[in-house]
N, C-alpha and C positions, 0 to 999 in steps of 0.2 A: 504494500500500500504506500510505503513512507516515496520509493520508489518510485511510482507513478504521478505523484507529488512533486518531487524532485523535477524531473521531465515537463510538466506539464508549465511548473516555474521558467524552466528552460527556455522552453517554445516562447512563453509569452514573452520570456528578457531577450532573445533573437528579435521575434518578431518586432518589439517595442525597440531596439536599437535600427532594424532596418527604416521604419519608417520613419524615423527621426532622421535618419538619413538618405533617403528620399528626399522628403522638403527640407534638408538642407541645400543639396544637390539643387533641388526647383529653386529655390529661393536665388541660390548665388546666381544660377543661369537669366532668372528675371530680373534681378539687378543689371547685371551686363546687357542685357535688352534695354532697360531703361536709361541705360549711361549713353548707348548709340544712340536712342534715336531724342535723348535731351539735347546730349551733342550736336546732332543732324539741324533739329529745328532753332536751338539758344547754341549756339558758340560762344566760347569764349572769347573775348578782345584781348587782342596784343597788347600788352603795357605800352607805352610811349616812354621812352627814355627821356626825363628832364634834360632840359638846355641849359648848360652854366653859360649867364652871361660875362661880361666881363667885369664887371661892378660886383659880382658874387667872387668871384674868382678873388679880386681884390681884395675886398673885406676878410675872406679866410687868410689869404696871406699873409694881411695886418693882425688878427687874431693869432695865427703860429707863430708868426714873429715875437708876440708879445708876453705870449706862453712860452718860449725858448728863452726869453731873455730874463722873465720872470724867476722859471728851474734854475737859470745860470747865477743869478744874484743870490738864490734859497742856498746855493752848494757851497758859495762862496764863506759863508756865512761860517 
C-alpha cells in the first residue's frame, strides 16, 4: 500500500514539474514575440551625442585649471 502511495506522489511531482515547465517554456517564447513586434511598431531612438560648444569647453578648462592649482597649493602646505 505504502508503495502505491509513494508512486502515485511521484507521478503527480513529475507531472507538476512538467507543467510548470511548459508555461515557463510558453511564457519566455511570448515574451520574445512581444519584444519583436514592440520593436517593429515603437523603436527605439538613437541618443544624439551632445555638442560641446566652445564656451563649455572653456569654462571646464578654467574649472581644471583651478582644481590643479588648488591640489598644488593643498600639497604645498
Amino acid at each position: 500500500m505504502e508503495y502505491t502511495l509513494v508512486g502515485e506522489g511521484l507521478k503527480f511531482m513529475v507531472l507538476g514539474m512538467l507543467i510548470v515547465l511548459v508555461f515557463l517554456l510558453l511564457l519566455v517564447q511570448v515574451m520574445k514575440w512581444q519584444a519583436k513586434i514592440i520593436n517593429k511598431y515603437f523603436p527605439e531612438k538613437e541618443p544624439v551625442a551632445p555638442t560641446t560648444t566652445t564656451a563649455d569647453s572653456d569654462e571646464e578648462s578654467r574649472r581644471t585649471a583651478a582644481i590643479i592649482a588648488a591640489v598644488t597649493e593643498f600639497r604645498k602646505q
